[in-house]
C-alpha positions in Angstrom: 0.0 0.0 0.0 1.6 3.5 -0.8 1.3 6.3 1.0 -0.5 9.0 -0.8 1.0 12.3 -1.0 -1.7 14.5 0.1 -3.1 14.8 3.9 -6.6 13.2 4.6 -8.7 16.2 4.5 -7.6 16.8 0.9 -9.2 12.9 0.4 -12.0 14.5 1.9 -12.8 16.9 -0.4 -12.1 14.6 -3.7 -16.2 13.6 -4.3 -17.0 9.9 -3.9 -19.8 8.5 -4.2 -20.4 4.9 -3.0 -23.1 2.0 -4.1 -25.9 1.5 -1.5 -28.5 3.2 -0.6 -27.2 4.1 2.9 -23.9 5.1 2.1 -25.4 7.0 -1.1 -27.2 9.2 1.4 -24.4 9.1 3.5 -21.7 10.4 0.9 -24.4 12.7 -0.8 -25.1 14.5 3.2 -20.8 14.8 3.9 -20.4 16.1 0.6 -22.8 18.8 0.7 -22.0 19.7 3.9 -18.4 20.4 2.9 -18.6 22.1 -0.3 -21.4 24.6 1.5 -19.9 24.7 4.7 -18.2 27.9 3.5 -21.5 29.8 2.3 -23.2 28.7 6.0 -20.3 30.4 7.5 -20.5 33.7 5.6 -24.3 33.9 6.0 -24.1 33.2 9.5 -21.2 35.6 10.0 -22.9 38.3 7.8 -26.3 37.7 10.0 -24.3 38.1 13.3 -23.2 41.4 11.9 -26.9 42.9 10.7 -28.8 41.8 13.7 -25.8 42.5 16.7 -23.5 45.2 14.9 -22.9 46.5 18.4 -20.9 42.5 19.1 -18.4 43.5 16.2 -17.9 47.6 16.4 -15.5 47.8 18.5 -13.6 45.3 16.5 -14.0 47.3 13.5 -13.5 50.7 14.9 -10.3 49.5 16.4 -8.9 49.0 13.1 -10.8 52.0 10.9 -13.5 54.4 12.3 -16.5 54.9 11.2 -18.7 58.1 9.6 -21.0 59.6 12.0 -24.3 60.9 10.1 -24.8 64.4 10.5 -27.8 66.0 12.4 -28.8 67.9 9.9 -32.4 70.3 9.3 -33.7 72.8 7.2 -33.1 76.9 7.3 -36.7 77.6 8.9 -37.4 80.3 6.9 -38.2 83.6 8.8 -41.5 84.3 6.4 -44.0 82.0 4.9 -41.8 79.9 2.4 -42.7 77.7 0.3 -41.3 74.2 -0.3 -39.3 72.2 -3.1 -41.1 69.2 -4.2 -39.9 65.9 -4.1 -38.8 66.2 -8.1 -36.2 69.1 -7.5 -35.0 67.5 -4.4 -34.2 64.3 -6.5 -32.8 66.7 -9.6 -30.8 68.5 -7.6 -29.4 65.1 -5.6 -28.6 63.2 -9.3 -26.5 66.6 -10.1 -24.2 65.6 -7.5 -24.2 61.8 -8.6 -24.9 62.0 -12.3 -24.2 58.4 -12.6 -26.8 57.3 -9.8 -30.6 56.0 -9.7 -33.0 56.9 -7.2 -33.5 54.5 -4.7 -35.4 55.9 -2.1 -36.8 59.5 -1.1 -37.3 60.3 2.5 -39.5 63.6 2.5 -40.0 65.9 5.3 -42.3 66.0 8.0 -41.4 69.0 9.7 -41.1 72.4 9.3 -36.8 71.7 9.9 -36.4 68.0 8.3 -34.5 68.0 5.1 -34.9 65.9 2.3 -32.8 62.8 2.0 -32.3 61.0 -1.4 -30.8 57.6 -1.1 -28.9 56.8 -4.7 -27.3 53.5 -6.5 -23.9 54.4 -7.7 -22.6 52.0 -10.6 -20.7 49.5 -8.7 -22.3 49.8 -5.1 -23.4 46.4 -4.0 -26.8 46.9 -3.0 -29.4 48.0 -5.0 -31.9 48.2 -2.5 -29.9 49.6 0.6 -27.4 51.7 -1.3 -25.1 53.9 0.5 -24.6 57.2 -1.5 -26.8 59.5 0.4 -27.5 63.6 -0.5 -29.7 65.8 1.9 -31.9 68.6 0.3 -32.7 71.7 2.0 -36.7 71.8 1.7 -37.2 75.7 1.6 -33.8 76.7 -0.9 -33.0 73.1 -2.3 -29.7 73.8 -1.7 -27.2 70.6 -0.8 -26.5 70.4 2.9 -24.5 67.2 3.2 -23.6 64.1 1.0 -22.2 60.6 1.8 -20.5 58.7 -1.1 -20.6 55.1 -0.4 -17.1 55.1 -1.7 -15.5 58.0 0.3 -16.4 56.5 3.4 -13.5 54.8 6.0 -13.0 50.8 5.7 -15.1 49.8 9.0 -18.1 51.3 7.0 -17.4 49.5 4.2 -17.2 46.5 5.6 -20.6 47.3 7.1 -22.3 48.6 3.8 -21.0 45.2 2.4 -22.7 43.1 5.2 -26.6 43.4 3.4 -25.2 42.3 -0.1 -23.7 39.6 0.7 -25.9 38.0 3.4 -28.9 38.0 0.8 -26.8 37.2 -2.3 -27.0 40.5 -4.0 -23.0 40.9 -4.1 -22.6 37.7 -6.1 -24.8 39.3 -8.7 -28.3 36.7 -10.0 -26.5 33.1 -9.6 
């Protein structure tokens, strides 16, 4: 009997599938397990992150900090003003991001919340929760704060990229 040259785990991994019905099932349940033992780990992983972000913060911000969203309202105006609609909020949000698409529009409620456009750049991961944000001045329209989901630090990053991957969207429609 020789010796083979590579370690047992690597035999592991080498699919085999035996006759009988037992060890069929058998073979068919290790083999599975292995080859999507990787994809269990990085949904669980990516889960742990979403629902307890709080367990791996001070990990991350140890190694990168993280952007703080600014408080941010409207100019209440100092006679009766009247407000931008939703439409120029968006136009004047895409003129920052050309490139983007509108993913969400948060409108606002009081007399001091800003608008707050939520866009898809071309090559963000998401496209439902995207991370390029621009805030609208209600009264003037005029741009009070932007985040580009690539000008951010790495721990948000890795954050952004948690959503993505734990529901597939990073790997694209396979």
């Amino acid at each position: 009997v020789s010796q083979s040259r590579y370690p047992k785990l690597f035999k592991r991994l080498v699919p085999r599938i035996r006759f009988g019905r037992s060890k069929l099932i058998y073979d068919l349940h290790a083999q599975t397990g292995v080859y999507f033992s990787f994809f269990i780990a990085l949904i669980a992983v990516t889960g742990i992150g979403l629902a307890t972000p709080q367990w791996i913060d001070p990990i991350v911000n140890m190694i990168s900090h993280r952007w703080e969203a600014p408080v941010l309202q409207s100019a209440a105006p100092t006679e009766v003003a009247e407000k931008i609609g939703a439409d120029r909020a968006i136009k004047v949000a895409l003129q920052i991001y050309p490139k983007a698409s509108v993913r969400w529009l948060q409108a606002p409620v009081t007399s001091t919340d800003v608008y707050m456009v939520r866009l898809k750049q071309p090559g963000e991961l998401s496209d439902r929760f995207p991370k390029t944000y621009v805030w609208v001045d209600q009264y003037s329209g005029a741009v009070i704060s932007t985040r580009d989901a690539f000008a951010v630090p790495a721990g948000d990053k890795f954050f952004d990229c948690l959503h993505p991957i734990h529901n597939g969207e990073a790997l694209g429609a396979p």
